[in-house]
C-alpha positions, -999 to +999 in steps of 0.1 A: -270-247+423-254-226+399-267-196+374-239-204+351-254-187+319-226-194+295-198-221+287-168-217+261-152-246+250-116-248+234-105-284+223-074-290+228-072-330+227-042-341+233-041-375+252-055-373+280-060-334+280-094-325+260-094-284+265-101-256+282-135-242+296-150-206+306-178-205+321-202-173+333-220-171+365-251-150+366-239-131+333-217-113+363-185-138+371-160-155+346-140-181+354-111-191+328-089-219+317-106-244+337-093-277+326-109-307+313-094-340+313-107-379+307-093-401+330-095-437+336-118-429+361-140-408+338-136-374+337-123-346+359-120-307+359-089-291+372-097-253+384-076-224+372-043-220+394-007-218+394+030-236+407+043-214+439+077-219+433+091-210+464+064-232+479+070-261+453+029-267+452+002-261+431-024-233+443-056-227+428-072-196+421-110-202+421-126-237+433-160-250+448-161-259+483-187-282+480-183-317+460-221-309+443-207-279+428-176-296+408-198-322+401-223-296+387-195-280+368-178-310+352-214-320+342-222-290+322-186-281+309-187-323+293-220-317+282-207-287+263-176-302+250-200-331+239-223-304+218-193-287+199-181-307+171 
């Protein structure tokens, strides 16, 4: 679905919190600080964002609309994590 050409990992690993991704789409697009986390559910991305204060709620910055694209994401940003040592 995606052209991403490039993932960077930072570990971070602390409990439940295992880093922070960037990922490249079609060597054109980057998309920072998305979030990785294990769950006990397995595990999930959280897309870049911030609180809105005045709004007391979370808001995110960049997301996929469709489920098949986080899934895609999450796939390949664990995969990478998996591959850095």
């Amino acid at each position: 679905m995606l052209d991403i050409t490039e993932i960077r990992i930072k570990k971070i690993d602390k409990g439940n919190f295992l880093g922070y991704a960037n990922i490249c789409i079609s060597d054109d697009f980057i998309i920072r600080d998305i979030k990785l986390f294990d769950g006990k559910n397995g595990r999930y991305i959280i897309m870049p964002g911030a609180r809105l204060k005045k709004e007391n709620r979370f808001r995110n910055f960049a997301y996929p609309i469709k489920d098949e694209v986080r899934k895609e994401l999450l796939e390949k940003i664990s995969k990478k994590y998996d591959e850095e040592n």
